[in-house]
C-alpha positions as CSV (number, residue, x, y, z in Angstrom):
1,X,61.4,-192.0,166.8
2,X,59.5,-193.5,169.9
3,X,55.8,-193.8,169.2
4,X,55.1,-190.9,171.8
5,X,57.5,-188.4,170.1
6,X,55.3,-189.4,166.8
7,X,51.8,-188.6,168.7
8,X,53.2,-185.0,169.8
9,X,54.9,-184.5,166.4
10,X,51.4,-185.4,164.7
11,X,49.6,-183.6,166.7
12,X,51.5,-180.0,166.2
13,X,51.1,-180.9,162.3
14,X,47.1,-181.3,162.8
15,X,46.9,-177.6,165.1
16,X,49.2,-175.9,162.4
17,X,46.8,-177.2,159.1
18,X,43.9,-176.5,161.5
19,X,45.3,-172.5,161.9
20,X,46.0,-172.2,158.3
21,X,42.9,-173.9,156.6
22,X,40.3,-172.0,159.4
23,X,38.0,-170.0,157.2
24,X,38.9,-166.2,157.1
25,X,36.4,-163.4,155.9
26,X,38.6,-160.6,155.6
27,X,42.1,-159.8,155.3
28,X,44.0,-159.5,158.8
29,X,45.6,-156.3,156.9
30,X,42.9,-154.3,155.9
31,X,42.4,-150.7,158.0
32,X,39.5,-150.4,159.7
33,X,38.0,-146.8,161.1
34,X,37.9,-146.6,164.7
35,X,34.1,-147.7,166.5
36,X,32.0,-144.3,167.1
37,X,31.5,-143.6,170.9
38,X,27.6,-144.1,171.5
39,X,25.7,-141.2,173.4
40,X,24.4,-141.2,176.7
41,X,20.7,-141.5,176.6
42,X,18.9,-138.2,177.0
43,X,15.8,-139.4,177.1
44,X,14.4,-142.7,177.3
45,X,10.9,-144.3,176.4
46,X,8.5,-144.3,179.7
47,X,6.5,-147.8,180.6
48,X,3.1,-146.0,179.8
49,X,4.4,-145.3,176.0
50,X,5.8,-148.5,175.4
51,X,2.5,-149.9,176.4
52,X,0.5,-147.5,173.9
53,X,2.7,-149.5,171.4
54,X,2.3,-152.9,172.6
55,X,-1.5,-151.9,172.1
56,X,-0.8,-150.3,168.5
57,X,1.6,-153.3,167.2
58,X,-0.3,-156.8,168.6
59,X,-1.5,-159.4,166.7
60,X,-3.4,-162.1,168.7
61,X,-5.2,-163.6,165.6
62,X,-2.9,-166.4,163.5
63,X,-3.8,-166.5,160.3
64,X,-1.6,-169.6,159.2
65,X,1.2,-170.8,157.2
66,X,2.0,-167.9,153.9
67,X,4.3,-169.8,152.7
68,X,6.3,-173.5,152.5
69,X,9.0,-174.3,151.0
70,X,9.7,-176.1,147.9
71,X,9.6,-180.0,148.3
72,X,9.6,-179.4,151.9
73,X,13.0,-177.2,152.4
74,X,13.0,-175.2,155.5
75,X,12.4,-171.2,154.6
76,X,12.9,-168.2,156.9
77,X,13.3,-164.9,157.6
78,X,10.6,-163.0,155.6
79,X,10.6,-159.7,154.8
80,X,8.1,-157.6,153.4
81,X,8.0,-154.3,150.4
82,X,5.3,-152.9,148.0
83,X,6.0,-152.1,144.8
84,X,4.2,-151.3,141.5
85,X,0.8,-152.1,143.8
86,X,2.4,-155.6,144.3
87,X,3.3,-157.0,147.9
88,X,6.6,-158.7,147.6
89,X,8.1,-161.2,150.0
90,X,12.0,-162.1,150.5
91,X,12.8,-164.6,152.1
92,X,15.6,-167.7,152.8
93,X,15.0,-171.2,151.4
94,X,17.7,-173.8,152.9
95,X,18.7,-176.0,149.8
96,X,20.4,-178.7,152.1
97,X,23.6,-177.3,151.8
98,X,23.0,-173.4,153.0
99,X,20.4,-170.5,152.4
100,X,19.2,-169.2,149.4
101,X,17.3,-166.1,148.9
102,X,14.2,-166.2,147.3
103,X,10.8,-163.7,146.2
104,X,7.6,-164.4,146.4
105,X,4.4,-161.9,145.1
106,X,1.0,-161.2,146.8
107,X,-1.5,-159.3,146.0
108,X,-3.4,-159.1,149.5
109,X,-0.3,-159.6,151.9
110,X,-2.4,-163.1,152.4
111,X,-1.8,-165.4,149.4
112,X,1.7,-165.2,147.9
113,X,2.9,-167.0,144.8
114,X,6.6,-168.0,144.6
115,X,8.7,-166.8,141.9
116,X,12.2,-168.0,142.2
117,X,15.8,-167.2,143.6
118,X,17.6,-163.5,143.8
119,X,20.6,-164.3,145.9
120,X,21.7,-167.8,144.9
121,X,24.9,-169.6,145.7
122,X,28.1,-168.5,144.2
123,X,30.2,-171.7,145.0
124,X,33.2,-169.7,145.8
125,X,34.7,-167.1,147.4
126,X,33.5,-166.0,151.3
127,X,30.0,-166.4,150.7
128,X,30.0,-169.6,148.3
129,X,27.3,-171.5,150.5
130,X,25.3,-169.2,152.3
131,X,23.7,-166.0,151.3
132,X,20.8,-165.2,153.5
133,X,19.2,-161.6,152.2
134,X,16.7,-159.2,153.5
135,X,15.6,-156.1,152.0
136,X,17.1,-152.6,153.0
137,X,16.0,-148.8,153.0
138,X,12.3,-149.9,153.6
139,X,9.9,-146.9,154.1
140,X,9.8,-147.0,158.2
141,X,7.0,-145.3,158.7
142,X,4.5,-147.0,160.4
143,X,1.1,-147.5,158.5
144,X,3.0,-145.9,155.5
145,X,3.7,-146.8,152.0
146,X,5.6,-150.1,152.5
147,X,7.8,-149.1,149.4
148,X,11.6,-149.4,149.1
149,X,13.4,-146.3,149.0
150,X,16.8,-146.2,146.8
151,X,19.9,-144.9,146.7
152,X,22.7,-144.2,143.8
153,X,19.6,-145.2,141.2
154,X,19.9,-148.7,143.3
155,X,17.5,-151.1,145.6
156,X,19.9,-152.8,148.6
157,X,19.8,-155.8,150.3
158,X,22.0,-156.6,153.1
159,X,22.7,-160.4,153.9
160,X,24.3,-162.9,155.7
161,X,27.4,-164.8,153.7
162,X,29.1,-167.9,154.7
163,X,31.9,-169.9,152.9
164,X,30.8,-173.0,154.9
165,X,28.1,-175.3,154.3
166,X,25.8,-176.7,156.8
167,X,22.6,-174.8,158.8
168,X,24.5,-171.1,159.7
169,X,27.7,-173.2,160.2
170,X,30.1,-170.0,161.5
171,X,32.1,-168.0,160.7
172,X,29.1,-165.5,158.8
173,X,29.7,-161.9,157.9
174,X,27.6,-158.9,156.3
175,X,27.0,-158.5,152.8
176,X,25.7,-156.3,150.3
177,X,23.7,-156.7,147.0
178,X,21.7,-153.9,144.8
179,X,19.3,-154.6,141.8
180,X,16.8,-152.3,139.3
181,X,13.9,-154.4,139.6
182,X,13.5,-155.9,142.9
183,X,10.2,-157.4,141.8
184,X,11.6,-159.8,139.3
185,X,13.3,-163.3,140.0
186,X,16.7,-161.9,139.0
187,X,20.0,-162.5,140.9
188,X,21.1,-159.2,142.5
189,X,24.3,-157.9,142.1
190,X,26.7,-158.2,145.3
191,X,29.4,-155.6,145.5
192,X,33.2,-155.8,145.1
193,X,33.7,-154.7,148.5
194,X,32.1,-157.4,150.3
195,X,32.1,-158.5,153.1
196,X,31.0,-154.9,154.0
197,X,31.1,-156.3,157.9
198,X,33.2,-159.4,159.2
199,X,33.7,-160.7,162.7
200,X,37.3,-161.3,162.0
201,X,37.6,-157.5,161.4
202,X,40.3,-155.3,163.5
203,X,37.0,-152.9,165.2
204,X,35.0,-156.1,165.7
205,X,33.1,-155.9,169.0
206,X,33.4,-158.4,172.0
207,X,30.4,-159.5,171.3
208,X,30.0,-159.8,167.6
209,X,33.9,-162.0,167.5
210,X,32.5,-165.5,166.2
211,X,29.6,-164.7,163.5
212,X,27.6,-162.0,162.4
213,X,23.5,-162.4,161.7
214,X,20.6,-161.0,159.9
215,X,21.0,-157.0,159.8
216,X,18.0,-154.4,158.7
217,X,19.3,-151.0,157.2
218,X,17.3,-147.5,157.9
219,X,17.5,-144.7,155.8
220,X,17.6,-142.1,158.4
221,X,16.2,-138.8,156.6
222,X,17.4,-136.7,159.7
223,X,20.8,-138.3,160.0
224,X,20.4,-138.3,164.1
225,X,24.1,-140.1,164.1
226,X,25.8,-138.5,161.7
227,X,25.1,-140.8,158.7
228,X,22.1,-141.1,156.8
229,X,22.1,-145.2,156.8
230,X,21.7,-147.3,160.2
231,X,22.3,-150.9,160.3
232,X,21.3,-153.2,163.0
233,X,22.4,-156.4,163.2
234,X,23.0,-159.4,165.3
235,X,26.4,-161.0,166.7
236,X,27.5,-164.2,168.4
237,X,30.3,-164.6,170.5
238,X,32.0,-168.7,170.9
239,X,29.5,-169.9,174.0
240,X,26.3,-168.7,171.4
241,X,25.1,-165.6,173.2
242,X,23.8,-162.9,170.6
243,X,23.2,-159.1,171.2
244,X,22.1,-156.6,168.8
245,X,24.4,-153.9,167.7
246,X,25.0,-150.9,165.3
247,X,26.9,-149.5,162.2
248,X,26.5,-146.7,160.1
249,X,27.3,-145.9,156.7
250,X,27.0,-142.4,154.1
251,X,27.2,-144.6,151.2
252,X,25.9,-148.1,152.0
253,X,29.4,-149.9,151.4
254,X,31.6,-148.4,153.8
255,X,30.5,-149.1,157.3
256,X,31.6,-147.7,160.6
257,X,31.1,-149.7,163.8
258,X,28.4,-147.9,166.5
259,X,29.3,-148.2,170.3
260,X,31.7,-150.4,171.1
261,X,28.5,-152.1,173.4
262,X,25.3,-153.8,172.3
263,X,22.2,-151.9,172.1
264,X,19.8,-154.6,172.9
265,X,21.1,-157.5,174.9
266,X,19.0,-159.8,177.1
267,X,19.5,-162.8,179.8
268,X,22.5,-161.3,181.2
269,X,21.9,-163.1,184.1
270,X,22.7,-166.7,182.5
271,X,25.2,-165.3,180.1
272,X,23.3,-167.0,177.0
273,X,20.3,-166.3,174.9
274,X,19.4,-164.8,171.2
275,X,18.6,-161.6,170.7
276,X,18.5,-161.3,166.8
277,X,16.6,-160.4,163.7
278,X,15.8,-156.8,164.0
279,X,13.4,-155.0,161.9
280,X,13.2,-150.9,162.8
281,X,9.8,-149.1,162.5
282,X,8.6,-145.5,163.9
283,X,5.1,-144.9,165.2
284,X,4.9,-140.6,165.8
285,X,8.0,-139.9,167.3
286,X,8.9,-143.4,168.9
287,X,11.7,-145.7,166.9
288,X,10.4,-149.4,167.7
289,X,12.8,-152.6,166.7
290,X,11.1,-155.6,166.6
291,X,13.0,-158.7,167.3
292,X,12.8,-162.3,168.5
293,X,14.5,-163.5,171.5
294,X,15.3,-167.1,172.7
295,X,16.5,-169.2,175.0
296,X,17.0,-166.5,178.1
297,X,13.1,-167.3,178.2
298,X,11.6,-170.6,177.0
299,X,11.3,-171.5,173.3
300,X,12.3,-168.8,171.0
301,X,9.2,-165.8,170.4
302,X,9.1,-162.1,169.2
303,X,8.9,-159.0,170.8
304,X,10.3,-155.2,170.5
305,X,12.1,-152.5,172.0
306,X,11.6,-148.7,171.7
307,X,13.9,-145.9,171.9
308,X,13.9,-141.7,170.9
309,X,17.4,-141.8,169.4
310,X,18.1,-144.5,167.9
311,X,20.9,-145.8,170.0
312,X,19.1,-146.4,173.7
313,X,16.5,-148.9,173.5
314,X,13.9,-150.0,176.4
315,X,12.8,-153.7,176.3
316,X,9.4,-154.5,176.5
317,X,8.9,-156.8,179.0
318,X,5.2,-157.5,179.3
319,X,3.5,-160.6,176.9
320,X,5.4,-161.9,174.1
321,X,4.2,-160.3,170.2
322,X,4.4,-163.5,168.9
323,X,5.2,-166.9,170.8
324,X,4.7,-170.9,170.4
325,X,0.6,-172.2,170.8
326,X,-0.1,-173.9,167.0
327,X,0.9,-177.2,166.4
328,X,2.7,-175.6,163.1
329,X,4.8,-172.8,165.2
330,X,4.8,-175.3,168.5
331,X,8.6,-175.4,168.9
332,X,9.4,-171.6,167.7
333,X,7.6,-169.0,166.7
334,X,10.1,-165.9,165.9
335,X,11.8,-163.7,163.4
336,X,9.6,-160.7,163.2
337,X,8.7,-158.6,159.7
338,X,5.8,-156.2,161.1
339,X,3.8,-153.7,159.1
340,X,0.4,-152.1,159.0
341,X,-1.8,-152.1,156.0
342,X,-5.1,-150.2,155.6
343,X,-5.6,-150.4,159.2
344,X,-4.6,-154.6,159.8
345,X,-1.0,-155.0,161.3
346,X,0.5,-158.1,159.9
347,X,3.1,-160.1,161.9
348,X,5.3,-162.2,159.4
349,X,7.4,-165.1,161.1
350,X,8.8,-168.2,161.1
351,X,7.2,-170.8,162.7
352,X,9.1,-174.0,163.6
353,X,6.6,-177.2,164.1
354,X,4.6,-180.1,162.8
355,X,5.4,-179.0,159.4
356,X,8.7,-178.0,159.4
357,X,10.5,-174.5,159.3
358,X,7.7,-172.2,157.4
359,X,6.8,-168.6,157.3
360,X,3.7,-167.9,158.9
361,X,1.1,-165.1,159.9
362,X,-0.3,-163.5,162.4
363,X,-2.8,-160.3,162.3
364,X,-4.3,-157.2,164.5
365,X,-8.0,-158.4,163.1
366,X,-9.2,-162.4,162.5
367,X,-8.5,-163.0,159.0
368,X,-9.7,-166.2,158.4
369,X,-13.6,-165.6,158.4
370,X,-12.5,-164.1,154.7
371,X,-10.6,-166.7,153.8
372,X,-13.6,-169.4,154.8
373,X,-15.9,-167.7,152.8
374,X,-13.1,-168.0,150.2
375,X,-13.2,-172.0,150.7
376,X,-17.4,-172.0,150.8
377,X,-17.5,-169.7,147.4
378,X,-15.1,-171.9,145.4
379,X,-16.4,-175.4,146.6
C-alpha cells in the first residue's frame, strides 16, 4: 500500500472512531411528543408599563461580593429561597474539572455562610462531570414569600448535566433532582428518567441542536398553557448563538417542547450573542423574565423582558439592570436572581473581575452604610 492510500485509509478510521465515541445524551430511539404550536400574541406589554417595571425592579447601589469560592474556585449562578425564616443560596462552584452545586445560608440576604455540596459529581453516566443546579417552583410572586413550593411531597431542582469535563464543554442537557430538606447540605436525588431534556432529542429545536443551559421552572397556578409547570431555558446552536425557549410539563419529568421558535432571542442582526439564564417573576398582572445578555452588546450584563401570557415577551431596551463598572464585576456582570424583601430588591449575579468568577450584589437602597457601622461597632 502506497503511503497516500495509507493517509486516506487512516483518515476514514479516525472519522468512523470520532462518530462512534461522540458523546450522546439520549437514545436516538426514544419517542418524543410532537413541539406545541405557540399562540399568537393577543396582547403584548406597552413601552410605558415596561418602564413602570424597570422603575419597580432597578438596583443602582452594589453592595459587593456575597460570596467566593472555596480556595479561589470560580462560583456562579446563584439562586435564591426562604425557608424555615432562613435565606438559602444555590449556587455552582467549578472544582477544575466541571460544576458542582452547592448551598449557602443567610440570615439577612447580606452575609451568607457556606454549608457544602447538594448536586456533586457522579463520575459516570451523562452527567458524570457537570451538574450545574438551580432551584424550581419558587413562589413568583413579586415582593412575596420567597418560599419553594413542592410537588408529589418533593422540592425540584432543574440542572445542567454534562458527561464532559472542562468549563460547559458541550454537549449539556436538562436534568432533574428532588430532596425533603432543601436546607441541608445533602445530595439530592436525580431522577431515573434523566436527561428530562437533551439537544440530541428527535423534537429538539433549531436553535437548541448543540447544548442546552440553565432552565428556571414556574409553577403556573392557572395553567395558561395547558400544563401547570413552565420551564425556560437556554440553547446553543454550533456558531454559539443562544435563545431562550420553552417546555412544559404536568408532572415535572415528562416534558413537552413549546413553540418550535425562541421566545427571547437578541442580536439577530449579527447572528451571535447570549441570551440565557432566565429567572420568571410577576409584578400585578405583568410576567417579567430576567436575564443576562452578551456579546450582541458589549461585555455580558442583565436585563428583563415582560410579557401577559407567558409565551410573547417584549425586551426591554432602555439601561442595562446590571452591567460592568467595579473592578470585581469589570469584565462581566450577569446572571440575574432578582427578588424583593421588605421593600429592598436584591439583584444576585455573577461578577467576572479582579477577583475572579464570584457572586455578587446589587440593591434598590445603599446597603453598605449598615454594614460600615457593622465594621465601626466591631473594631
Amino acid at each position: 500500500m502506497n503511503p497516500h492510500t495509507c493517509v486516506k485509509v487512516i483518515a476514514i478510521v479516525i472519522s468512523v472512531i470520532t462518530v462512534i465515541c461522540r458523546p450522546q445524551v439520549t437514545c436516538a430511539a426514544e419517542q418524543r411528543p410532537a413541539v406545541i404550536p405557540a399562540p399568537s400574541p393577543a396582547r403584548l406589554v406597552t413601552g410605558e408599563a415596561m418602564k413602570q417595571i424597570y422603575e419597580e425592579v432597578k438596583t443602582p447601589f452594589k453592595f459587593g461580593i456575597a460570596v467566593r469560592g472555596e480556595d479561589g474556585n470560580p462560583v456562579d449562578c446563584p439562586s435564591i429561597f426562604r425557608y424555615d425564616r432562613h435565606w438559602y443560596m444555590v449556587y455552582v462552584c467549578m472544582n477544575k474539572v466541571g460544576y458542582e452545586t452547592h448551598l449557602a445560608r443567610s440570615e439577612d440576604l447580606l452575609h451568607w455562610e457556606k454549608l457544602g455540596i447538594i448536586l456533586p459529581f457522579r463520575k459516570t453516566g451523562w452527567d458524570a462531570w457537570q451538574a450545574a443546579g438551580g432551584i424550581a417552583l419558587h413562589d413568583y410572586t413579586w415582593g412575596g414569600s420567597g418560599e419553594l413550593r413542592t410537588f408529589d411531597g418533593s422540592y425540584w431542582m432543574s440542572y445542567v448535566g454534562g458527561a464532559l469535563q472542562g468549563y460547559e464543554t458541550d454537549p449539556l442537557a436538562i436534568g432533574m433532582a428532588w430532596t425533603k430538606a432543601p436546607e441541608k447540605a445533602l445530595a439530592w436525588t436525580r431522577i431515573s428518567d434523566n436527561p428530562v431534556l437533551s439537544p440530541d432529542q428527535s423534537d429538539a429545536r433549531q436553535f437548541e441542536k448543540v447544548t442546552l443551559y440553565k432552565s428556571n421552572i414556574v409553577f403556573d397556578k392557572e395553567e395558561s398553557l395547558g400544563y401547570p409547570f413552565v420551564m425556560y431555558y437556554n440553547g446553543k446552536i454550533k456558531s454559539g448563538y443562544e435563545k431562550i425557549g420553552i417546555a412544559v410539563s404536568k408532572d415535572m419529568i415528562h416534558w413537552i417542547r413549546y413553540g418550535q421558535e425562541p421566545v427571547v432571542a437578541n442580536g439577530e442582526e449579527k447572528g451571535h450573542g447570549i441570551s440565557g439564564d432566565p429567572q420568571v417573576v410577576k409584578i400585578g398582572d405583568v410576567w417579567v423574565m430576567f436575564y443576562f445578555g452578551a456579546f450582541w452588546k458589549p461585555k455580558a450584563f442583565d436585563t428583563f423582558a415582560c410579557s401577559y401570557d407567558l409565551v410573547n415577551w417584549t425586551k426591554w431596551t432602555g439601561p442595562h439592570l446590571i452591567e460592568p463598572s467595579e473592578p470585581w464585576d469589570a469584565t462581566y456582570a450577569h446572571k440575574p436572581w432578582v427578588i424583593k424583601n421588605d421593600g429592598v430588591v436584591y439583584h444576585f449575579y455573577c461578577a467576572v473581575g479582579n477577583e475572579g468568577r464570584v457572586i455578587a450584589l446589587a440593591t434598590s437602597r445603599d446597603l453598605k452604610e449598615g454594614r460600615q457601622a457593622e465594621t465601626k461597632a466591631g473594631q
